[in-house]
MARTORFI-247949 format. One record per residue: residue number from 1; x, y, z of N, C-alpha, C in turn; residue in one letter. Coordinates in Angstrom, 3 decimals, decimal comma. Atoms other than C-alpha are relative to their C-alpha. Layout:
MARTORFI-247949
ATOM;NUM;X;Y;Z;X;Y;Z;X;Y;Z;A
...
//
This chain:
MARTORFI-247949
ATOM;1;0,809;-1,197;-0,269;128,648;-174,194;-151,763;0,045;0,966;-1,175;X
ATOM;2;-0,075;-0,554;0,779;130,039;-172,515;-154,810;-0,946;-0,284;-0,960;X
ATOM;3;0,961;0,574;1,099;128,483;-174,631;-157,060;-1,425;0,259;0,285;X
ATOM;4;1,753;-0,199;-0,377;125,055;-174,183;-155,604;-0,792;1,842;0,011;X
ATOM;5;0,232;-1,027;-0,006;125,354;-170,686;-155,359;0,152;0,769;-1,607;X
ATOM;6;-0,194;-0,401;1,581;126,284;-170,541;-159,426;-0,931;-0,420;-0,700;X
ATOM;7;1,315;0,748;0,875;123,118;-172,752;-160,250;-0,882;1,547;-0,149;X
ATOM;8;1,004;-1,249;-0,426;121,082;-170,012;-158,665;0,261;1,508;-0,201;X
ATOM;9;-0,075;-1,704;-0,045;122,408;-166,701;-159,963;-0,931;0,600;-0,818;X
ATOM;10;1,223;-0,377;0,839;120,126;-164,564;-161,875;-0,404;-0,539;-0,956;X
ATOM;11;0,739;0,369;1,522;120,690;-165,194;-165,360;-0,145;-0,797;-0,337;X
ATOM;12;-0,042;1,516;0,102;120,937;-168,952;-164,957;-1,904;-0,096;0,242;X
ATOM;13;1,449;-0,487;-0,549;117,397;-168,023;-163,129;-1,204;-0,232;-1,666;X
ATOM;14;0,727;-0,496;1,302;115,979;-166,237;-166,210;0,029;-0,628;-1,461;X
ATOM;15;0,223;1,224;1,283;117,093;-168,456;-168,924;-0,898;-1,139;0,682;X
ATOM;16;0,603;1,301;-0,371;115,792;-171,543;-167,023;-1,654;0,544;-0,215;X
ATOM;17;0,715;-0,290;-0,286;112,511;-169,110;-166,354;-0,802;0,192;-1,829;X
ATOM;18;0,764;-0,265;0,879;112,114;-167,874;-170,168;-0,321;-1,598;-0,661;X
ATOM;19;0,081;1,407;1,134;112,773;-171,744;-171,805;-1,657;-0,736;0,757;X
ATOM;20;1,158;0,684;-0,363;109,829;-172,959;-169,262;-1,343;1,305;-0,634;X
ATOM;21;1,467;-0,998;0,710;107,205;-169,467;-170,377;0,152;-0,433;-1,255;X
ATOM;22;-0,082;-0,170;1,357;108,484;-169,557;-173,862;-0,887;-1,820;-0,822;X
ATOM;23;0,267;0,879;0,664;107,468;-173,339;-174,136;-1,669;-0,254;0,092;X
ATOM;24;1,883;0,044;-0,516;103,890;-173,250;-172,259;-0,429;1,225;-0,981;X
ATOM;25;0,560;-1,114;0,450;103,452;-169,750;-173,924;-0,199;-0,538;-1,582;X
ATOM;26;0,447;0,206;1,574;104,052;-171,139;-177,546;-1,127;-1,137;-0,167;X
ATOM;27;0,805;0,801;-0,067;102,211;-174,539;-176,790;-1,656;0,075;0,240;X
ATOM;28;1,827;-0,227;-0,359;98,764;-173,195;-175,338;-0,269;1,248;-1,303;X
ATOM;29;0,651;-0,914;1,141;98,883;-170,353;-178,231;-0,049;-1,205;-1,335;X
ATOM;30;0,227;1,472;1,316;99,274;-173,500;-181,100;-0,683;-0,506;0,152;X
ATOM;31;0,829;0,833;-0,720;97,208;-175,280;-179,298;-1,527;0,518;-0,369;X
ATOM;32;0,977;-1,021;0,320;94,471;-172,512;-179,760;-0,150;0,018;-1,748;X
ATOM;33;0,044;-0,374;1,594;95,177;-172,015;-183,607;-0,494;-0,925;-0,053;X
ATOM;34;0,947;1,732;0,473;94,354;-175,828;-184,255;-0,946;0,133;0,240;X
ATOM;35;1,471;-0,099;-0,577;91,304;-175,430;-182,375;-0,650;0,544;-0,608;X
ATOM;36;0,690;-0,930;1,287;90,250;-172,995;-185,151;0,596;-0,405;-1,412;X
ATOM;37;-0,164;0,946;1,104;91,396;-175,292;-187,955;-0,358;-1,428;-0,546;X
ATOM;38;0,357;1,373;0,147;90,618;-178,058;-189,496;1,306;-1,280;-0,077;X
ATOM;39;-0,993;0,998;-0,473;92,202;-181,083;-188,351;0,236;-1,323;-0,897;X
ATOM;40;0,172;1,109;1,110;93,667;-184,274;-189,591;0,175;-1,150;1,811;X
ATOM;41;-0,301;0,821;-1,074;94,283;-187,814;-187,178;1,112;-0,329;-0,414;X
ATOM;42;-0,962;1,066;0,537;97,642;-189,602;-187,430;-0,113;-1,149;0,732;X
ATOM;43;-0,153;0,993;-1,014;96,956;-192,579;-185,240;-0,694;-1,158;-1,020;X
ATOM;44;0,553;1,484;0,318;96,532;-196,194;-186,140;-1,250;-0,473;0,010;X
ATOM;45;1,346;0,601;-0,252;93,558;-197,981;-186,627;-0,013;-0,960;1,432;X
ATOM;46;-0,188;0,796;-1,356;94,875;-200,615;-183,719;0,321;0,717;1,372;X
ATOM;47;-0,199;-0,609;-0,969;95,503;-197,948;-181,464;-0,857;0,398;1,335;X
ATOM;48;1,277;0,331;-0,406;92,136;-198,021;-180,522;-0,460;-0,839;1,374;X
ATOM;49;-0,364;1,283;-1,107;92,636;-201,250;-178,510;0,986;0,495;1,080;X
ATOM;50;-0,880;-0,307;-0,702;95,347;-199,038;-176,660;-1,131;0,322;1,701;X
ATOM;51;0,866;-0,226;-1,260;93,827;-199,112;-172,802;-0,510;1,662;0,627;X
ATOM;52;0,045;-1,544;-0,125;92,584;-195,890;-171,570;0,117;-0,314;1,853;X
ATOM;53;-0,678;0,390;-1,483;94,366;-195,966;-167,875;0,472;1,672;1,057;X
ATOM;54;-0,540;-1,283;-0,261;93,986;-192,271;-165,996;0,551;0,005;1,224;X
ATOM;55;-1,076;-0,261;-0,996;95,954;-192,977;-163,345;1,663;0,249;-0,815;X
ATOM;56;-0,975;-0,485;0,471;98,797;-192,556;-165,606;0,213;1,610;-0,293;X
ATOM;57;0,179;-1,465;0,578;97,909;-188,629;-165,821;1,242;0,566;1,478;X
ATOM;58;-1,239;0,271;-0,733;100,308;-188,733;-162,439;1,080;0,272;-0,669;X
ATOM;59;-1,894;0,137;0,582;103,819;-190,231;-164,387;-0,061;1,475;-1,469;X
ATOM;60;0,029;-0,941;1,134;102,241;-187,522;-167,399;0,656;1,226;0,143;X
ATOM;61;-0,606;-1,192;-0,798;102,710;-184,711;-165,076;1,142;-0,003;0,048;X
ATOM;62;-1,404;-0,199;0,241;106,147;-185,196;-164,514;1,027;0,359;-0,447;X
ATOM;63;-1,393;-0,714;1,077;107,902;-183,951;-167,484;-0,082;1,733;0,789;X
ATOM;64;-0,470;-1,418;0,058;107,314;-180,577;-165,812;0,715;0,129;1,168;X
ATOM;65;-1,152;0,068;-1,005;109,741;-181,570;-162,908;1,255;0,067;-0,867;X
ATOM;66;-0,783;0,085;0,859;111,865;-183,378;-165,481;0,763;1,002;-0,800;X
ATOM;67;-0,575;-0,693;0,874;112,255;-180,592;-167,664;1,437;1,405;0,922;X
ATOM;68;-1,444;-1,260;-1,035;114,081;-178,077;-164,418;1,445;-0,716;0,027;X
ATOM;69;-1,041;0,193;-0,419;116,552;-180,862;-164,155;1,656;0,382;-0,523;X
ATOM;70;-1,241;0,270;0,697;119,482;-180,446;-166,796;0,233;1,533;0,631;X
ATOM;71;-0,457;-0,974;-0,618;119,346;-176,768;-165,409;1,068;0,147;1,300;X
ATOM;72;-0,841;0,342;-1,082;121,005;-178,071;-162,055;1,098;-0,751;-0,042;X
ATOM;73;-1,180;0,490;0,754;123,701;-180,148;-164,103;1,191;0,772;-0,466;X
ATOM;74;-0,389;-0,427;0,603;124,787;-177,899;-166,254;0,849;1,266;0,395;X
ATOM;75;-0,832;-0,660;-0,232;127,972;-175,843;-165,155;0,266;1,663;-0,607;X
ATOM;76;-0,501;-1,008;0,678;129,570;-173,454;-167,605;-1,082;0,770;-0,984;X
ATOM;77;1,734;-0,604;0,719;127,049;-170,942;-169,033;0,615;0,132;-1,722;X
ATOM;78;-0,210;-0,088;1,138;128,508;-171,633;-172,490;-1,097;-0,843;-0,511;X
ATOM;79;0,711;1,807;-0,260;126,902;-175,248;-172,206;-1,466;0,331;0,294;X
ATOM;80;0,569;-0,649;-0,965;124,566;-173,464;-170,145;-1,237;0,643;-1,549;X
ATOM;81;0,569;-0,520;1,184;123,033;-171,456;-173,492;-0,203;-0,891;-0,955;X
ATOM;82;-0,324;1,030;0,887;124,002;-174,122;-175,648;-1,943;-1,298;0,176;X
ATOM;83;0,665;1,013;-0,695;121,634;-176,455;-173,494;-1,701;0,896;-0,334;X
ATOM;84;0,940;-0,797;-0,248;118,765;-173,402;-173,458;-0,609;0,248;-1,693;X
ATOM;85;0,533;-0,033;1,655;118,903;-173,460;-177,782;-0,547;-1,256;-0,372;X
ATOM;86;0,678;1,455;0,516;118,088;-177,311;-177,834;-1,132;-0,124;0,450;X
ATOM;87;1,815;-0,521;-0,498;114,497;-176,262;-175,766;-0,299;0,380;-0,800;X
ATOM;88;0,627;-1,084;0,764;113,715;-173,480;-178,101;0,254;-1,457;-1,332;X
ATOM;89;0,230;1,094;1,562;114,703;-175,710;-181,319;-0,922;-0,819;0,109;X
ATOM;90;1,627;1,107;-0,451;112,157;-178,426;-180,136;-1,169;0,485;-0,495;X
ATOM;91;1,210;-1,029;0,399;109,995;-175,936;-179,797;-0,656;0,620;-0,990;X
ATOM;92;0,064;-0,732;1,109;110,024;-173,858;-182,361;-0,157;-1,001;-1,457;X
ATOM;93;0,136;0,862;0,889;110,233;-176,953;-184,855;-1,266;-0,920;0,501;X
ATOM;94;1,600;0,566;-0,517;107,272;-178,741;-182,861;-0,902;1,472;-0,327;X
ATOM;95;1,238;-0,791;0,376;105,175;-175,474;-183,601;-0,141;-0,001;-1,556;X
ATOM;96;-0,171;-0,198;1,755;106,129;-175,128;-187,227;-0,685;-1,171;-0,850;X
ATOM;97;0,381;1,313;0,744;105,061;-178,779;-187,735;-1,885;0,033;0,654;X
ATOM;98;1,276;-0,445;-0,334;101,919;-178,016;-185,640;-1,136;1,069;-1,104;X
ATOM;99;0,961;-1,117;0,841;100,566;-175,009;-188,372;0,469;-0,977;-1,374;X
ATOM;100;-0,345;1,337;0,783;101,855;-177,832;-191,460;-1,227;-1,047;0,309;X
ATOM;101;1,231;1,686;0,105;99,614;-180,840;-189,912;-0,182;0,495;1,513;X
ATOM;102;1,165;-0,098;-1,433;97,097;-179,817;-187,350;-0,663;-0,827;-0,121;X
ATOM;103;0,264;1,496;-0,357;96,044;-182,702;-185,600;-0,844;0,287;1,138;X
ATOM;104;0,997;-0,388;-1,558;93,333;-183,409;-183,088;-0,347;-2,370;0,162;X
ATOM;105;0,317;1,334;-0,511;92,735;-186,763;-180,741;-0,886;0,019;0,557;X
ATOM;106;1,259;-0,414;-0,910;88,952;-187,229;-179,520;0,070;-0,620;1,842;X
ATOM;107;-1,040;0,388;-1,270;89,010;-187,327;-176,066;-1,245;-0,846;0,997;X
ATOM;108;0,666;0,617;-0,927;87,282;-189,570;-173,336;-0,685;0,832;1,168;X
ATOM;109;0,761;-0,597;-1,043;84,347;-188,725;-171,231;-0,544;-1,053;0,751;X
ATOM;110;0,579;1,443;-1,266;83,993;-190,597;-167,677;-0,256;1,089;1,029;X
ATOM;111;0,667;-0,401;-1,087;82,673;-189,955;-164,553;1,162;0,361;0,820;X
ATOM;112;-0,989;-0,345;-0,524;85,054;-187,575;-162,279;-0,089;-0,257;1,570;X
ATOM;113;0,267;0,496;-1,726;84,685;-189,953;-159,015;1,076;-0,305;0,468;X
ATOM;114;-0,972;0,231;-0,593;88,174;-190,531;-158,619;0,930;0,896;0,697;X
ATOM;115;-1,256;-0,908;-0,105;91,349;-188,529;-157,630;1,003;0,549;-1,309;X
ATOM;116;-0,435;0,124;1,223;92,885;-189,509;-160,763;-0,959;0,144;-1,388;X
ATOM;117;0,691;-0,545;1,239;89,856;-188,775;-162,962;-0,366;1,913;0,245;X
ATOM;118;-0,064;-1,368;0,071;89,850;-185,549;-161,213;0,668;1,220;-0,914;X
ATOM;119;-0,860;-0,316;0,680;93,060;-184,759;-162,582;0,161;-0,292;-0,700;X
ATOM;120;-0,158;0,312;1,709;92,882;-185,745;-165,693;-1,001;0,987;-0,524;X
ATOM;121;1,247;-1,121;-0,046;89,614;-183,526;-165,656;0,541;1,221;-0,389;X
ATOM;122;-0,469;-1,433;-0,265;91,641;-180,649;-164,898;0,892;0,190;-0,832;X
ATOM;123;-1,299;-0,390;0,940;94,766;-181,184;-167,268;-1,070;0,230;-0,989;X
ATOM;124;0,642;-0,229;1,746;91,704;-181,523;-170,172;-0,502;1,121;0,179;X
ATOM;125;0,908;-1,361;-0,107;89,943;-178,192;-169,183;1,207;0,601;-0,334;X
ATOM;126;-1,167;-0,948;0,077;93,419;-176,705;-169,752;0,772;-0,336;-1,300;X
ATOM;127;-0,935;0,444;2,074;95,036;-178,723;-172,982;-1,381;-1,045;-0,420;X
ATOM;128;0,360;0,591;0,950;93,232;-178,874;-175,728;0,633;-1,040;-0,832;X
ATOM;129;-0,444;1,376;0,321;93,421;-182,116;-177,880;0,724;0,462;-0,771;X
ATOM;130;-0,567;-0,280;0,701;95,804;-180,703;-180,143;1,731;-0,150;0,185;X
ATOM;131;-1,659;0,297;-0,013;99,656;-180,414;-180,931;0,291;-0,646;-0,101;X
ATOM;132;-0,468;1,025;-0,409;99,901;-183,630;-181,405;1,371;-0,699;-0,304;X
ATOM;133;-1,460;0,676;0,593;102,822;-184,600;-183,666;0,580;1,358;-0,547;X
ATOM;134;-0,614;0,762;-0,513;105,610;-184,111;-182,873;-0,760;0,028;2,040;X
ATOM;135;0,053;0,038;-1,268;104,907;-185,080;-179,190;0,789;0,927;1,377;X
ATOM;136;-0,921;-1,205;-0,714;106,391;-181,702;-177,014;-0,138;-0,623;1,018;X
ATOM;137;0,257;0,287;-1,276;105,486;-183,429;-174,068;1,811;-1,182;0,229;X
ATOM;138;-0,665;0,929;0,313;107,776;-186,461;-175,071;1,432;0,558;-0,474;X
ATOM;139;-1,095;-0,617;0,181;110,643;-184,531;-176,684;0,445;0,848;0,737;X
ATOM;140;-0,082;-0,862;-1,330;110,842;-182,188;-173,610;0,364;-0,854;1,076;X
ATOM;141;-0,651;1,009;-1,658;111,346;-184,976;-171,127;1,410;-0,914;-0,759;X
ATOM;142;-1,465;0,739;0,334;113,949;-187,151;-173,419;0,907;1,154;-0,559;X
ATOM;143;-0,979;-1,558;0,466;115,724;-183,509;-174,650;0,799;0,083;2,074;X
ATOM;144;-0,206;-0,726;-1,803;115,955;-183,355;-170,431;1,199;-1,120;0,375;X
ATOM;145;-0,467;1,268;-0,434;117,036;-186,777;-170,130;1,240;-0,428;-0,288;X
ATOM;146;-1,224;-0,156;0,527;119,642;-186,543;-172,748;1,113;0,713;0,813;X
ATOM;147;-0,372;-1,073;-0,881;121,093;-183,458;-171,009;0,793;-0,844;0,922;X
ATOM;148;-0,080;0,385;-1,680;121,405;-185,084;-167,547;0,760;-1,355;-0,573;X
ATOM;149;-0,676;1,723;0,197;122,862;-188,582;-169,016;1,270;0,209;-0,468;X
ATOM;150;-1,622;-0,603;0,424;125,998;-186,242;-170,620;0,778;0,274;1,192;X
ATOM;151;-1,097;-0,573;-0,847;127,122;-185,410;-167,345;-0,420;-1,020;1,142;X
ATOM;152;-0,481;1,436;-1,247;126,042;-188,487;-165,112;-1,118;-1,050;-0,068;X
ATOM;153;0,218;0,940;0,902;125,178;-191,944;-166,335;-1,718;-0,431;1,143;X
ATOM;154;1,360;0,003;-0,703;122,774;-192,398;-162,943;-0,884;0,651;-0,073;X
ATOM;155;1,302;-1,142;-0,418;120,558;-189,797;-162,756;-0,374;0,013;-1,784;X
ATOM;156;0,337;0,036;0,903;120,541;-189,933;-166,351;-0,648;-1,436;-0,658;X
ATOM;157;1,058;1,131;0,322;119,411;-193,279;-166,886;-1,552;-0,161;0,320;X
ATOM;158;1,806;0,134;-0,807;116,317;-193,051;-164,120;-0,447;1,168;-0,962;X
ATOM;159;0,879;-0,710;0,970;115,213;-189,953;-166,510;-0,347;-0,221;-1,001;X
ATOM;160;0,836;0,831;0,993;115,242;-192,056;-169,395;-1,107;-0,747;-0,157;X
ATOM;161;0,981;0,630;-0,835;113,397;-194,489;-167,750;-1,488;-0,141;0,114;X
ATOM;162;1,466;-0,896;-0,992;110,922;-192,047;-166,251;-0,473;0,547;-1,576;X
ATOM;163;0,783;-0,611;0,722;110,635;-190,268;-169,664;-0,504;-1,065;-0,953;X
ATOM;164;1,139;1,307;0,592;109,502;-194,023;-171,474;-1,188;0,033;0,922;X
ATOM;165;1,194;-0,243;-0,652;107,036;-193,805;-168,758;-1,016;0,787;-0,186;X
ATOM;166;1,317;-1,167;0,507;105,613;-190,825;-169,499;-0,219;0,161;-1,405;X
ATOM;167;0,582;-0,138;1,285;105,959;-191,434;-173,057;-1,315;-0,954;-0,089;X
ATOM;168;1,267;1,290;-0,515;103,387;-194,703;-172,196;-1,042;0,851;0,014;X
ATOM;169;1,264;-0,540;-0,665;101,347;-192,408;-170,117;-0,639;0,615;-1,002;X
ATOM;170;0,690;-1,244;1,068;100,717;-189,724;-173,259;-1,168;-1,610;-0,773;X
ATOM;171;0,740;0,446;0,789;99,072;-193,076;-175,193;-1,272;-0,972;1,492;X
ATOM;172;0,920;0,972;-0,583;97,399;-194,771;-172,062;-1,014;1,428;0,771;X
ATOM;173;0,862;-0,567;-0,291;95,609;-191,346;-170,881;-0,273;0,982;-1,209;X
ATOM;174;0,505;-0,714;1,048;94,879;-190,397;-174,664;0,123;1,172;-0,300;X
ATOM;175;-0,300;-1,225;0,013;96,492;-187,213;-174,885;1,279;-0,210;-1,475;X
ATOM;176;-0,725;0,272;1,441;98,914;-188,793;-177,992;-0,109;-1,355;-0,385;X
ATOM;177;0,017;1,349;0,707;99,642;-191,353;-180,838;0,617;-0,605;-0,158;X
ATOM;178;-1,179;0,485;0,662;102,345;-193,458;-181,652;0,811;0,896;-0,256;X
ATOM;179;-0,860;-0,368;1,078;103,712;-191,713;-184,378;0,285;1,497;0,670;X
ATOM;180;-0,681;-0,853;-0,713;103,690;-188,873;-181,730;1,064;0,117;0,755;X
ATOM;181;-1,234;0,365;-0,929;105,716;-190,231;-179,258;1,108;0,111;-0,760;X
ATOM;182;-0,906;0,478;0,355;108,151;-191,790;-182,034;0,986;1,900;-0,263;X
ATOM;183;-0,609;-0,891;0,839;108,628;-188,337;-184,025;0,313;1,083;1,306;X
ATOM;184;-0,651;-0,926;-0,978;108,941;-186,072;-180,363;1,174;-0,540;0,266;X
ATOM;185;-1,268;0,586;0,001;111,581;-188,729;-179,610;1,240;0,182;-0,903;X
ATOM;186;-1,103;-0,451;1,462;113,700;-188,236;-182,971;-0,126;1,531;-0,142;X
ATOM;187;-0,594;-0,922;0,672;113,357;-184,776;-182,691;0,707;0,591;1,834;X
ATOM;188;-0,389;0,134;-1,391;114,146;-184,644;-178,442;1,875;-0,257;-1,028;X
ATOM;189;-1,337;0,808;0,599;117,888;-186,737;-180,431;0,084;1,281;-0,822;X
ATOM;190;-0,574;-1,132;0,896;118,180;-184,402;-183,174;0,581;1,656;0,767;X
ATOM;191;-0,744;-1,089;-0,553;118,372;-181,258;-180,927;0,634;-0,175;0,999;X
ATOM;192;-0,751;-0,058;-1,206;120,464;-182,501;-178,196;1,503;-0,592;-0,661;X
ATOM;193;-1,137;0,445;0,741;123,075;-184,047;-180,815;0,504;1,250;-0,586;X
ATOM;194;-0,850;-1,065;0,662;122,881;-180,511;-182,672;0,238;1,532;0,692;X
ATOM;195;0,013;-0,674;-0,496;123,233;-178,256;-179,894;0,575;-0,293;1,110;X
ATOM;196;-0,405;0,727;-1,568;124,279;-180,429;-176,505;1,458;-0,967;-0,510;X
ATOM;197;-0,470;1,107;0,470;126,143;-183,213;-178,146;1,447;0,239;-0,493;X
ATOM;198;-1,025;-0,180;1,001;128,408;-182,006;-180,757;0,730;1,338;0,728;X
ATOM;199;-0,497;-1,037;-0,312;129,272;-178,749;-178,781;0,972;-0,545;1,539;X
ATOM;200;-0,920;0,436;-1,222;130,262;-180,723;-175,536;1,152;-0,742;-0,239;X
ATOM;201;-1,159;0,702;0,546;132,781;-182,906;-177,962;0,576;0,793;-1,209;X
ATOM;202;-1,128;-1,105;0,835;133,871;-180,075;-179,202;-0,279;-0,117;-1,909;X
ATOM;203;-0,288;0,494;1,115;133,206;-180,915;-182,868;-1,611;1,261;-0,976;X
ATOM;204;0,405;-1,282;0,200;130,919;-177,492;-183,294;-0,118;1,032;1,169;X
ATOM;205;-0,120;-0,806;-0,737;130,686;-174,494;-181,814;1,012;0,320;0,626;X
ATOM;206;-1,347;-0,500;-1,170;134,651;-173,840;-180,635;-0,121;0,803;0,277;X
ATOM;207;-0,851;-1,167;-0,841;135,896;-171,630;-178,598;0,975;1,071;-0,912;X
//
C-alpha cells in the first residue's frame, strides 16, 4: 500500500506529467518547423516494396501506454530523476537532429472505409510527415523498455517485444524508414546506458 501510495505522490505526478507535455510539446512544434523547410528523404530505394498494412496504426499507438510504464517501476526519486533526464536527452537530441536533417516521408492516400483506415486518418490529420530520423516514436518505447527490463526481466522483455512491434508498425503504416527505426534505437541505448544504466551500477552519478 506504501508503495502505491509513493508512485502517486505529486511530484512523481508532475515529472511523469512534464516528460509526457515536454515530449508531444517539442515533437508537434519540430514537426511544424520542417513543414516550413525544405526537406531531404533518408529511406532506401527497396523500401518501397515495404507493405503498407494500416491495421498496424493499433500496435503504433501504443508507445503512448508504453512510455507511463517505467514511471510505476521506478522507486527512489534519485533513479526517479535520473530515469526523467534519459526522456528529455532523447528528446532534446531527436530535435537537434530534426533542425540538422529535416526529413519528410510522402504519405498514402486510401479510402477511409475501415476502422483502421479511420485511425490512421486521424493520427495523419495530427502528425505531420516529418521528424523522421531519429525515430522518437521508436526511441521512446525502447528508452521505456530498457527502464522496465532493469528492474524486472518479465515485464521487461514483453516491452521489448511490444516495442519491435511498434518499431515494424512505424515502417508498415509509413510513418518511418529504416534508418529511422535503427538510429531512434541507438539513441533509446545511448540514453538509458548514460543516465539509467551507469547510475543504477553505481559507476556515475554517486551519492
Amino acid at each position: 500500500m506504501k508503495d502505491i501510495k509513493n508512485i502517486f505522490t505529486s511530484k512523481r505526478l508532475l515529472v511523469m506529467l512534464f516528460v509526457f507535455l515536454f515530449w508531444l510539446g517539442c515533437y508537434l512544434l519540430f514537426n511544424f518547423i520542417t513543414s516550413l523547410r525544405e526537406t531531404y528523404n533518408p529511406g532506401f530505394a527497396f523500401e518501397t516494396s515495404i507493405p503498407f498494412i494500416p491495421e498496424f496504426v493499433f500496435i503504433y499507438l501504443m508507445v503512448f501506454l508504453v512510455i507511463f510504464v517505467p514511471f510505476f517501476f521506478v522507486r527512489k526519486m534519485d533513479f526517479y530523476f535520473a530515469m526523467a533526464k534519459s526522456y528529455i536527452f532523447v528528446i532534446i537530441v531527436s530535435c537537434i537532429i530534426y533542425l540538422l536533417y529535416p526529413a519528410e516521408l510522402p504519405r498514402y492516400e486510401y479510402a477511409m472505409d475501415t476502422f483502421s483506415g479511420w485511425a490512421l486518418n486521424l493520427l495523419y490529420a495530427f502528425d505531420m510527415p516529418h521528424n523522421l530520423l531519429p525515430s522518437m516514436h521508436v526511441s521512446m518505447a525502447f528508452l521505456s523498455s530498457f527502464i522496465v527490463n532493469s528492474y524486472s526481466k518479465k515485464y521487461g522483455i514483453f516491452l521489448i517485444a511490444l516495442s519491435v512491434l511498434i518499431s515494424i508498425s512505424t515502417l508498415f503504416i509509413k510513418q518511418h524508414y529504416i534508418l529511422d527505426v535503427v538510429t531512434g534505437f541507438i539513441l533509446a541505448l545511448i540514453g538509458y546506458c548514460v543516465f539509467v544504466y551507469l547510475k543504477k551500477n553505481k559507476f556515475l552519478f554517486p551519492k
